[in-house]
DRENPA-3360 file (N, C-alpha, C; in nm, 2 decimals, always signed):
BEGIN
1 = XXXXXXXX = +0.08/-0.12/+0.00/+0.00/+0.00/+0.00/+0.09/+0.12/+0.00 ~ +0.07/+0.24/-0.11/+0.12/+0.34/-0.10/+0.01/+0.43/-0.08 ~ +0.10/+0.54/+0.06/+0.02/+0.68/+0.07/+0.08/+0.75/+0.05 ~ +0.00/+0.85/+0.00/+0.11/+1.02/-0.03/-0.01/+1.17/+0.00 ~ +0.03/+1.23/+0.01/-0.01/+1.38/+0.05/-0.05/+1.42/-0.10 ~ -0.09/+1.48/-0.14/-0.18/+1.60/-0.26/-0.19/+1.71/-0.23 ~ -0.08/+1.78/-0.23/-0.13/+1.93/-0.20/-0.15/+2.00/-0.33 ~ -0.27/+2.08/-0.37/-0.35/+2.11/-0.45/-0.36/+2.29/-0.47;
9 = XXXXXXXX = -0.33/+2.35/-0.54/-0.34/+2.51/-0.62/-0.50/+2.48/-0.62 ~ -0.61/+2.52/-0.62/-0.73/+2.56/-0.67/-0.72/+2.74/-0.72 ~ -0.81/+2.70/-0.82/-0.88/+2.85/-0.84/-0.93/+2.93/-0.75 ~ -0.94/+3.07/-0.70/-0.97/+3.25/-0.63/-1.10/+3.12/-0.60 ~ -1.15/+3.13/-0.43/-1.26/+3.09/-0.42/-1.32/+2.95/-0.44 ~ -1.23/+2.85/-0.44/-1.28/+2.71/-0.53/-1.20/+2.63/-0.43 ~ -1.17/+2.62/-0.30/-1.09/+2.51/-0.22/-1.19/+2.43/-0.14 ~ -1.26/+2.52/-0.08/-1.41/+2.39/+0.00/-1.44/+2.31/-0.09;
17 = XXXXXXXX = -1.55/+2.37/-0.24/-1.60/+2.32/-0.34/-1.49/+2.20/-0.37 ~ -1.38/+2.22/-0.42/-1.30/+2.06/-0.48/-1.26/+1.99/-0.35 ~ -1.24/+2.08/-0.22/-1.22/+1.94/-0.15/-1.35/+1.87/-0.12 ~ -1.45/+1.91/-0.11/-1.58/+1.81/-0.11/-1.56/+1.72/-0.20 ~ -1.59/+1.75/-0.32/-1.56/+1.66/-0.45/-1.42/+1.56/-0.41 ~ -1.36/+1.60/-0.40/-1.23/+1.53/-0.40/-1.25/+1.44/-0.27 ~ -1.33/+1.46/-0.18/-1.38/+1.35/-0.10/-1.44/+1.25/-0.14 ~ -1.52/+1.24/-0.23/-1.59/+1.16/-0.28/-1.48/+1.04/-0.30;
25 = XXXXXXXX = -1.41/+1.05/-0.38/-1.31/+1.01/-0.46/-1.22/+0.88/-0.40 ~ -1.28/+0.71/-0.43/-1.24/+0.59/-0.38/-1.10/+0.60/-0.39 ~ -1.03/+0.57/-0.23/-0.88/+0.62/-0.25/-0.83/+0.75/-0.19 ~ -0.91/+0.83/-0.16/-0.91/+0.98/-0.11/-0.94/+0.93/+0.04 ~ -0.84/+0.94/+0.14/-0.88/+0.90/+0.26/-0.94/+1.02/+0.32 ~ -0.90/+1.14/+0.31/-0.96/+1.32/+0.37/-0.91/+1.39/+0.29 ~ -0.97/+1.45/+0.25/-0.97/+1.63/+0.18/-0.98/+1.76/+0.26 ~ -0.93/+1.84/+0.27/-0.95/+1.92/+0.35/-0.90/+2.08/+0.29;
33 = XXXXXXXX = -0.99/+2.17/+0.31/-0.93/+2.32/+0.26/-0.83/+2.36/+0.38 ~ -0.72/+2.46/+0.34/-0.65/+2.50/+0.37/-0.61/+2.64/+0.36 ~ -0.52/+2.74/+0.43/-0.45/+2.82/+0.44/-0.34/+2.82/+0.39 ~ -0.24/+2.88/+0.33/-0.13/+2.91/+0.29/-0.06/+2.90/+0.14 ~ +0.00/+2.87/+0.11/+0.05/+2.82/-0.03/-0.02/+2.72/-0.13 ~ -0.07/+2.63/-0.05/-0.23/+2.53/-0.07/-0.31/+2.59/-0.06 ~ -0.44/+2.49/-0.13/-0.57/+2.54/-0.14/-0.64/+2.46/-0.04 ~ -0.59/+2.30/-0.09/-0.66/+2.19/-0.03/-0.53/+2.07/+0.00;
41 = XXXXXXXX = -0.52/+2.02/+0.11/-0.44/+1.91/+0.11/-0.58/+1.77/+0.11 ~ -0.48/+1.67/+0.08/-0.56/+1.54/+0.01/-0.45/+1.44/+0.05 ~ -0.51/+1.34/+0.14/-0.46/+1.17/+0.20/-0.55/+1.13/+0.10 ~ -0.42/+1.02/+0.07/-0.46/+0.93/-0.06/-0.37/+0.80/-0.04 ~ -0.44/+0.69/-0.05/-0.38/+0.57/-0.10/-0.43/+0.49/-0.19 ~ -0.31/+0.38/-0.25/-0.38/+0.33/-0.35/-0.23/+0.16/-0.33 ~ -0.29/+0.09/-0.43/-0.20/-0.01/-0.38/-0.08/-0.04/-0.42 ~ -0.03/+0.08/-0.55/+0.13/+0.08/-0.57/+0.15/+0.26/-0.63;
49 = XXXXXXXX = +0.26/+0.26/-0.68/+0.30/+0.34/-0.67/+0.18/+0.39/-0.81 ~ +0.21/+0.26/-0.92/+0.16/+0.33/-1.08/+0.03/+0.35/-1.04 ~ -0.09/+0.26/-0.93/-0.21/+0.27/-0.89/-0.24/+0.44/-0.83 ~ -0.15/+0.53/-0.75/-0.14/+0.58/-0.71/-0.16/+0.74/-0.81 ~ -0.06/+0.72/-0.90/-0.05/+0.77/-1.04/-0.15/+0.76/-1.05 ~ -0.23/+0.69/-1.11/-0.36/+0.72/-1.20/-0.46/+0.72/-1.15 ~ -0.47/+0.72/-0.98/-0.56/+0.79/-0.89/-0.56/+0.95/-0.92 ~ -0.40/+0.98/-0.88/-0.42/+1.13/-0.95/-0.44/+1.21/-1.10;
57 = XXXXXXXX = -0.43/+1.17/-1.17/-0.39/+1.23/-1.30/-0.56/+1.19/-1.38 ~ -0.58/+1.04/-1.31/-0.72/+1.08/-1.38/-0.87/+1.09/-1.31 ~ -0.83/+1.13/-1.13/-0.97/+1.07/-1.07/-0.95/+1.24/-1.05 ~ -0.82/+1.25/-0.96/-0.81/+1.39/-0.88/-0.76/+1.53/-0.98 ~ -0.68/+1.52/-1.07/-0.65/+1.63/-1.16/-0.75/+1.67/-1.23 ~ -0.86/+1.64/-1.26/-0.99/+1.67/-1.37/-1.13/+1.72/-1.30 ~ -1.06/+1.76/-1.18/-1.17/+1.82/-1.08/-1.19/+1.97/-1.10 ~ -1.26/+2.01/-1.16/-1.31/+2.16/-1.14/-1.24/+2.23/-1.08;
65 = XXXXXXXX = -1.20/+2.33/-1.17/-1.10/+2.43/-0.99/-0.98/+2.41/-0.97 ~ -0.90/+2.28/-1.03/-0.79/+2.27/-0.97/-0.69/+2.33/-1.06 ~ -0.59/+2.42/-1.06/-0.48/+2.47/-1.12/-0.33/+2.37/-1.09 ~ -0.30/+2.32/-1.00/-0.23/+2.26/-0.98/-0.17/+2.14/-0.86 ~ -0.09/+2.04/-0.89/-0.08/+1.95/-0.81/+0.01/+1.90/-0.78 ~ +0.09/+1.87/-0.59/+0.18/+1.82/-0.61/+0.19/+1.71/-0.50 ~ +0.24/+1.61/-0.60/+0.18/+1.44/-0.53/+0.31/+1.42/-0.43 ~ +0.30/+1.39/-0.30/+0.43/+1.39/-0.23/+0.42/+1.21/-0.13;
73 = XXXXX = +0.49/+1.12/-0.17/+0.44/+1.03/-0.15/+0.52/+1.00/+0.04 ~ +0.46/+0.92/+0.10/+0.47/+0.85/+0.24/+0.59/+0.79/+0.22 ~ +0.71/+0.83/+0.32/+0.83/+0.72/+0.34/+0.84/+0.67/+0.45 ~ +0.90/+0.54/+0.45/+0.92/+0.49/+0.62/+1.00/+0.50/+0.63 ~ +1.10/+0.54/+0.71/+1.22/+0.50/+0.73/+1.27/+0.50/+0.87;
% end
């Protein structure tokens, strides 16, 4: 199982709106709006890394509102 963080750019006004939506989303463990440099941070897992990939690029990137994305995955060490 791989998890990673989603911190998400939204559009002026548009970070509650996609993190609701982006809650929806099988694999989206919490969505949540945010303050600062983010709009919305996003827990996600999926069961490899490529699974992970194409959670974002085709479930979470095509969401309304979103300008940008940056997938930061979970290390153990």
């Amino acid at each position: 199982m791989v998890q990673a963080f989603v911190l998400i750019q939204t559009e002026s006004g548009k970070a509650s709106e996609v993190a609701h939506s982006i809650g929806a989303i099988e694999g989206v463990m919490s969505s949540e709006a945010v303050t600062g440099p983010y709009d919305v941070i996003v827990s996600a897992e999926a069961a490899d890394v490529d699974a992970l990939g194409h959670l974002v690029v085709t479930e979470i990137q095509p969401v309304a509102g979103i300008v940008r994305t940056l997938t930061c995955p979970v290390v153990r060490l």
